[in-house]
Every structure is written in C-alpha cells, then in structure tokens.
C-alpha positions, 0 to 999 in steps of 0.5 A: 636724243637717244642712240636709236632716235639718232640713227633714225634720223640719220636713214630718214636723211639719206631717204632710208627710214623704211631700214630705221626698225631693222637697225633698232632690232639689230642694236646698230646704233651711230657708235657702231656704223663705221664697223658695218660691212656690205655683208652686215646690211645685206644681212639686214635686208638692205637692198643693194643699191641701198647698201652702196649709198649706205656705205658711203655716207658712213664713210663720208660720216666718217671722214667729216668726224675725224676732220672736225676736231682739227682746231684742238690739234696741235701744229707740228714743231718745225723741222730745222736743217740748220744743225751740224753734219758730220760725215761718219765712218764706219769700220769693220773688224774681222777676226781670221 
C-alpha cells in the first residue's frame, strides 16, 4: 500500500475523503501527520470543524503509536533504600 493510499484511507475513516486529493497534492502523507498544525489544514481548505476532528485523531494516532510498542520495552531496575546512609558534613574555609 503506498503512503498516499494509507493517508486516503485514513480521511475516508474519519468520514473525510472529500480532503484525500488536497493531501495527495500537498505530499502529506501518514509520516508527516503529527507536524501538521491547525494553520497547515486551514491552508489546505480544511473546514474548521473539520480541522478539530483532524487534529485529534492525529493525536490519538499518536498516543496508540507511541504506546504500542510497550511489550519490547524493558522494565525499569528496582530502586533499592536498603543501602548505607551517612550523614555528611561540609566545611567552610575563609581566607581573611
């Protein structure tokens, strides 16, 4: 499926396609979503409430993309308080 194609199907599942030729014409494709701005779509002709819907459904894009991959990340060491305290104290030396 090519880029273009992906970001097609992606306004036709938001009930969008009617934008599909403006993105195509502009070279936005999926990789480039998440830098779009609400000036960027306006730009585009994207009517406001459009615009808004867009947006956050790049954001939830976003959020799904970045929290996928969590099986593959690693857990972090567990912090031990059983090590030794010592209290330190520090000294000031002046010259006069």
């Amino acid at each position: 499926m090519t880029a273009m194609q992906q970001i097609a199907d992606w306004l036709k599942k938001l009930g969008m396609s009617e934008y599909a030729q403006r993105f195509v014409e502009n070279r936005i494709d999926l990789s480039v979503l998440p830098d779009l701005t609400d000036q960027d779509l306006e730009k585009l002709g994207v009517l406001l409430g459009d615009r808004r819907k867009m947006l956050r459904a790049i954001r939830e894009r976003g959020a799904v993309a970045v929290t996928a991959p969590a099986a593959t990340v690693e857990p972090e060491p567990t912090r031990r308080d059983d090590a030794e305290r010592r209290q330190l104290t520090v000294r000031e030396n002046r010259l006069v």
